[in-house]
Structure formats: structure tokens, C-alpha cells
C-alpha positions, 0 to 999 in steps of 0.5 A, spaced: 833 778 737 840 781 740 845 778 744 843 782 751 836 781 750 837 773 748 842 772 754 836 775 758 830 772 756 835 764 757 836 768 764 829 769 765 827 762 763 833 757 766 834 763 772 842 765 774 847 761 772 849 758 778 855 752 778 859 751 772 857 744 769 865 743 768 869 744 774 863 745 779 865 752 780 861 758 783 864 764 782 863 767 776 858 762 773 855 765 766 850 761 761 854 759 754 851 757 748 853 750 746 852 750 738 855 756 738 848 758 733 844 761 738 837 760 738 831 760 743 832 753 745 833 753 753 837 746 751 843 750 748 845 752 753 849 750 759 852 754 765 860 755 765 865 759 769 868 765 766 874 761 766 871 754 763 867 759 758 873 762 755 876 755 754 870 752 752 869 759 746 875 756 744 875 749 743 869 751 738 868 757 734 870 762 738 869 770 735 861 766 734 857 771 739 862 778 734 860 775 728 853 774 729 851 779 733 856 785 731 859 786 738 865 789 738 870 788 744 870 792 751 877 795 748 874 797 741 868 800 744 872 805 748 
């Protein structure tokens, strides 16, 4: 499975990513992978803003999404 469709089908499941589980924000709240391995386990996933979710990538392994997936970043694609 693919990135997109792996955060669709954590979406499908668990529904928008609504207040982050660190700040309590609601303003850009996404659905992040905590082990960083993505695997269809709806509890390894926990909901952060965009901001709390670029501090939490990286603490841990950041780059984890590029490498597994193969994405390139927004600027490389252009």
C-alpha cells in the first residue's frame, strides 16, 4: 500500500484528525505515524498539528515517510 492510500484508509477508519494530542490545537490537525514503520494498525497513529507533527518527525526518524515510500519533496517533484 502506498502512502496516500495508507493515510486514506487511517482516515476512513479513525475519521478526521481533529485536535492535536499534544498542544490541543485545531487548526491543521493531520493523522502521524508513531513507530515511524507504517503499518495498518489504527493504534499507530496519533492525531498532531502540522506544527507539533514537524517536531515530533523529528525527535524520531525523520525522512521515514521518503524512504519507505519513495516521495520526493513538493520542491523536487516541480
Amino acid at each position: 500500500v502506498g502512502y496516500d492510500s495508507l493515510h486514506d484508509w487511517v482516515k476512513r477508519h479513525r475519521g478526521l484528525a481533529k485536535v492535536c494530542s499534544v498542544c490541543g490545537s485545531i487548526d491543521k490537525v493531520q493523522w502521524a505515524n508513531k513507530s515511524f514503520e507504517y503499518h495498518r494498525d489504527l493504534t499507530d497513529w496519533l492525531e498532531l498539528c502540522y506544527w507539533c507533527h514537524r517536531k515530533y518527525d523529528r525527535a524520531g526518524d525523520w525522512g521515514a515517510a521518503t524512504r519507505r515510500f519513495g516521495l520526493l519533496s513538493k520542491r523536487k517533484q516541480a
